[in-house]
N, C-alpha and C positions, 0 to 999 in steps of 0.2 A: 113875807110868807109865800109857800106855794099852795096856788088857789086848788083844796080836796074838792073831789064829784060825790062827796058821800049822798049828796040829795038827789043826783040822777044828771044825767047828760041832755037835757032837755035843752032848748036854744033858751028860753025863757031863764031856766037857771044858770044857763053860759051867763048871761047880758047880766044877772041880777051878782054873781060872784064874781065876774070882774072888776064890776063895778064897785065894790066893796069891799076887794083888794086895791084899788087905786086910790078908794079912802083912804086906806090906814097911809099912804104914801104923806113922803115929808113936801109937800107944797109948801113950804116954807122957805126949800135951799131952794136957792137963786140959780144959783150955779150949777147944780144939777138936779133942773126938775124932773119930775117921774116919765118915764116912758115905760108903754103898756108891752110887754115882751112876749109875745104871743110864742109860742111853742106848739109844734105838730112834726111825724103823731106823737103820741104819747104811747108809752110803754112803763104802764104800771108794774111788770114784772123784773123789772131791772132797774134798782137802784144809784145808775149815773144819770140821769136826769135831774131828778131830787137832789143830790149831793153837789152835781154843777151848780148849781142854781139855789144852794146854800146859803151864803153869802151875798146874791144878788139885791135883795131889799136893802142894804147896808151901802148898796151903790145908785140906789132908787129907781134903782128896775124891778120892776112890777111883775113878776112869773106867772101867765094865765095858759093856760091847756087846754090845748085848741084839737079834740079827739078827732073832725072831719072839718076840711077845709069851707065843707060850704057853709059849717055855723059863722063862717064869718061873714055871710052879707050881712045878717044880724045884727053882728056886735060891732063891726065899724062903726057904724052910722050912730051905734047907741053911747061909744066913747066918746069925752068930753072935748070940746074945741079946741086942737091946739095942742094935746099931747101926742106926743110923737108915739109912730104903731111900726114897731119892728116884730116878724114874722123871721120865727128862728126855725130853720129845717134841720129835721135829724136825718132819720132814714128815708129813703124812697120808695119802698117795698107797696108802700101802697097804691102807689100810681098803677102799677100795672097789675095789682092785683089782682088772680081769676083772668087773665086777658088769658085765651086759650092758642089763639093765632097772633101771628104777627101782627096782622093788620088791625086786630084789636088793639093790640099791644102800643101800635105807631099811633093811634087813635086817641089815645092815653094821652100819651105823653105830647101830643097836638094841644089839648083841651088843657092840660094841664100849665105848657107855657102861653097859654091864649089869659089863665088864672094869673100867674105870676105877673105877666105885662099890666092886668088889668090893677091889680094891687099897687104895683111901683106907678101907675097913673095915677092911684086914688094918695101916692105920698106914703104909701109901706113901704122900711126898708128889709130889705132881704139878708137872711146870714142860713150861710150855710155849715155844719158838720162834718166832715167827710169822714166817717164811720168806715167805710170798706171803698175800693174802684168800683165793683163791682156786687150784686148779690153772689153769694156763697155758689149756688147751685144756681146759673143762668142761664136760664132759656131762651130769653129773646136777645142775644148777644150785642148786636148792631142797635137795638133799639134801646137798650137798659143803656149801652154808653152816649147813645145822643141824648136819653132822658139826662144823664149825668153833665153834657154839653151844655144843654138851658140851663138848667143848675146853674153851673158854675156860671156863665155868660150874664145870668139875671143879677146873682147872689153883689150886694153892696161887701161883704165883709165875707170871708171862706176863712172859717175857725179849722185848724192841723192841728194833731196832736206829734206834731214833730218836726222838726226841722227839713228832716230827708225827705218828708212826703210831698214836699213841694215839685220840685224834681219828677217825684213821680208821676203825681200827676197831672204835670205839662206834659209827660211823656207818653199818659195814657189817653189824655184828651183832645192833644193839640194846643190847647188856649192856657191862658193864668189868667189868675184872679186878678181881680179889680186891685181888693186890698187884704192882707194878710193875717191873720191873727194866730198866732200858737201858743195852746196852754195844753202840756199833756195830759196823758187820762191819768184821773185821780186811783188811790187806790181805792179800795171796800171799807178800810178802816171805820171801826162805827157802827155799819148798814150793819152788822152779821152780831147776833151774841157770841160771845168769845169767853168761854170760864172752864171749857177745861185742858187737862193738860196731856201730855203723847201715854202717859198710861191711862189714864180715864178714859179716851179716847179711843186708844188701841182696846181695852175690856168691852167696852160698848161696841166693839165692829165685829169682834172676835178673833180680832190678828195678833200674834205673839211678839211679844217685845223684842225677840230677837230678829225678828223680820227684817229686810232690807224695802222699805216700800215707797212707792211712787203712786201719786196721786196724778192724776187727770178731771179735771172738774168740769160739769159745764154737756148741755145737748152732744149727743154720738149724730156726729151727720159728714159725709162722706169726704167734706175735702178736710175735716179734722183728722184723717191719715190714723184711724182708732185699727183697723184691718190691717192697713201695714204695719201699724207698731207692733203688732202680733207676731210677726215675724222674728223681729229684732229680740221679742221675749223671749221667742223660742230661743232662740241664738245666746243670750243673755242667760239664761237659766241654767245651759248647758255648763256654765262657767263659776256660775253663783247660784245655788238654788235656794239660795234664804231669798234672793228678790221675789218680791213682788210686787202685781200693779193693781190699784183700786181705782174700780170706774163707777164715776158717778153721776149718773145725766140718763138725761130721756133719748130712748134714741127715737128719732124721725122715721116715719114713714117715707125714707128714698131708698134708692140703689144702694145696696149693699149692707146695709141697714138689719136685714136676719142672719147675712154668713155672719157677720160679727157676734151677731147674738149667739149663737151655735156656738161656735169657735171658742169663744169666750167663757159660755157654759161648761165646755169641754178641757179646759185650761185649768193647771193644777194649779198654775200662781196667779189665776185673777181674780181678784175680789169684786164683782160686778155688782153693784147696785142703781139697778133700775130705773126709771122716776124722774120728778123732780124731786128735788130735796127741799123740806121747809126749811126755811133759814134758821132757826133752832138747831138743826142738823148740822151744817155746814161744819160748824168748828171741828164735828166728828172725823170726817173725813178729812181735812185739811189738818189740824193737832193729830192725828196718826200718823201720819208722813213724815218719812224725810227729805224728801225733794218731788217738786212737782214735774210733768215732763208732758210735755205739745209737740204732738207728733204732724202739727198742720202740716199738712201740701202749699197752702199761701193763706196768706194773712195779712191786715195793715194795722191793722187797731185790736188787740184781744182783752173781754174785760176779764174773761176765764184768768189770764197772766195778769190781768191786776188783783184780782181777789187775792190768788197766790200770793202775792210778792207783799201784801198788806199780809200776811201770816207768817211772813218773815219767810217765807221757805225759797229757798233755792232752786233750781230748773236747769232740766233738760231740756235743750229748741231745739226742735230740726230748723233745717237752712231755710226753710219755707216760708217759716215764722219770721215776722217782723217785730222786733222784742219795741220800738218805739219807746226807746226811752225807759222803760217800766223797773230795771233791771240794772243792777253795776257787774260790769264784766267776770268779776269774781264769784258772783251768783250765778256765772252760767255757762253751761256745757252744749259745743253745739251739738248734730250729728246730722247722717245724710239716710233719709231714708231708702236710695237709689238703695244704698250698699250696707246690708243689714248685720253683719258680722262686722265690721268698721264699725255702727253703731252700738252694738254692746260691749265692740272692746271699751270702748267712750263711755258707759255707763255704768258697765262692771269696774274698772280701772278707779274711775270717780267713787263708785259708792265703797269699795272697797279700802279704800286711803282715809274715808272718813271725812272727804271735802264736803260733803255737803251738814255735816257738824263741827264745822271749823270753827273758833271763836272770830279768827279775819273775816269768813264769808259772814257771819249775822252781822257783825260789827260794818261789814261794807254795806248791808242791805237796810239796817237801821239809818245811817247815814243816809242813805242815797233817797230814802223815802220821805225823808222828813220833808221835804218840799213840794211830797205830790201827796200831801196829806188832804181830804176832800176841801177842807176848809181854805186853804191855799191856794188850791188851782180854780177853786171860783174865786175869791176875792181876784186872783192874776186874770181869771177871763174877763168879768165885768170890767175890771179900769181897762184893760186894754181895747173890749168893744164899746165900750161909753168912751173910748179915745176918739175911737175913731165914727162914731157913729152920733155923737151927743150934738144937736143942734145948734148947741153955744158956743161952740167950739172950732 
């Protein structure tokens, strides 16, 4: 099971729902006894966490959610003698959180590997996620990649979700890991209600069946290239004016962040909706489309293109985007958003031939997903980190 905070994030209820998750734990197999799988941070609004970590009791690892680092002087000391204490890292964001200056920022990330040393003394081992190089929008440049340096240098096990990303990041960091794990990202399948279908869909938005529409899902925030794809509509439209694009996501308080909104408002083919979307919603927006399209500037890991790709729909990538896997070739159209009339001839050309409702393209996308179904890519993480991490072993 993953251990809920429905009673409150109190250290006392950290210690007491741990603890009562490593009951239920099968002490019985030999062979693989329980270890306590500490997880930080936590991101209750996004359902890959949860779905990774699916199947982990099934491996007798033990899922506890660890909200701030220092509830763990607590709950160490309070786990049972002798069970092994792995400390799974997602994001980093919170290290340098609110640091305003650099020097704050170096500060962080001082104290923070002064934390990790002290855990791999006390017998925790370290895994790491590699979610993104970088945060999206970085400000402390040199200091977010040496936070990313300790990372990597501390971390016993670095979970990729791909083959290629190793490469990378040797190449962004300098160093490799210890030891390697890759289990790609799952899709959404499941996390989302899903019951209705492209006219229910399309009635409820108010977009016309005969529409050509593109879906973009997921927060407006600058290097998701929302502004520049604007261009490419313009461009696009001139050629085809049944397209259109549905945007749906919160956008961020950054740069550039209002001309879009303007822009957008002002835009005869863009169906903008605001927000976030309850997950209720979602099928809306996604069942109205016929292909989804990510205009990112760079990317390494998108779950926005896993939700997609679990709704069967097809995509648009610019070059920026790192599709990792998510994706069979057939499902997808690049484009460059340097050169925005090169890009809609790639979009109008496609949506007009009818590729993106091809029986080959769903039939290549069904296929190709069945193995990154959520259930799958946890059972594949778990044995492959209890390979290499299992004390018996």
């Amino acid at each position: 099971m993953i251990v809920p905070w429905r009673r409150g994030t109190s250290a006392g209820h950290l210690v007491d729902d741990a603890l009562s998750a490593l009951a239920a734990a099968d002490w019985a197999d030999r062979a693989r006894p329980p270890i306590a799988w500490l997880h930080w941070p936590v991101d209750s609004a996004n359902p890959y966490q949860s779905l990774i970590y699916s199947r982990f009791p099934r491996h007798n690892l033990v899922p506890i959610r660890i909200r701030r680092l220092d509830q763990l002087d607590r709950l160490l000391p309070a786990l049972p003698d002798g069970v092994t204490r792995v400390l799974h890292v997602h994001w980093l964001y919170d290290v340098t959180a609110g640091c305003a200056t650099t020097a704050r920022a170096e500060a962080a990330v001082d104290a923070f590997a002064a934390t990790l040393d002290s855990l791999r003394a006390d017998g925790v081992r370290l895994v790491w996620t590699v979610h993104n190089l970088l945060p999206h929008e970085t400000v402390h440049r040199q200091t977010e990649t040496r936070l990313r340096q300790v990372m990597l240098v501390a971390a016993d096990v670095v979970h990729l979700m791909h083959d290629s990303h190793l490469e990378i990041l040797q190449e962004a960091f300098g160093t490799s890991p210890r030891q390697v794990v890759v289990a790609r990202h799952p899709t959404f399948v499941g996390a989302y209600p899903d019951w209705v279908d492209r006219a229910a869909a399309r009635s409820h938005l108010g977009i016309p069946l005969g529409a050509r529409l593109l879906v973009t899902f997921g927060q407006v925030r600058p290097y998701k290239g929302h502004t520049d794809f604007l261009d490419v509509l313009d461009a696009a439209t001139r050629h085809d004016p049944r397209l259109r694009w549905l945007v749906a996501g919160k956008v961020r308080e950054e740069t550039g962040g209002p001309e879009f909104m303007r822009r957008a408002a002002e835009h005869p083919a863009v169906v903008f909706h605001p927000g976030f979307a309850p997950d209720s919603d979602v099928q809306y927006f996604l069942r109205a489309a016929d292909a989804a399209v990510y205009p990112y500037r760079s990317s390494l890991n998108s779950g926005a293109l896993a939700l997609t790709a679990g709704f069967e729909l097809p995509a648009f990538v610019s070059t920026g985007t790192t599709v990792g896997g998510l994706m069979p070739d057939a499902a997808l159209r690049r484009f460059d958003l340097a050169d925005p009339d090169k890009a809609a001839e790639v979009i109008t050309e496609a949506t007009g031939s009818g590729w993106a409702a091809a029986d080959t393209v769903r039939t290549a996308l069904r296929d190709h997903l069945g193995p990154l179904a959520p259930a799958q890519v946890s059972d594949l993480l778990a044995t492959e980190l209890r390979r290499h991490l299992d004390p018996t072993t």
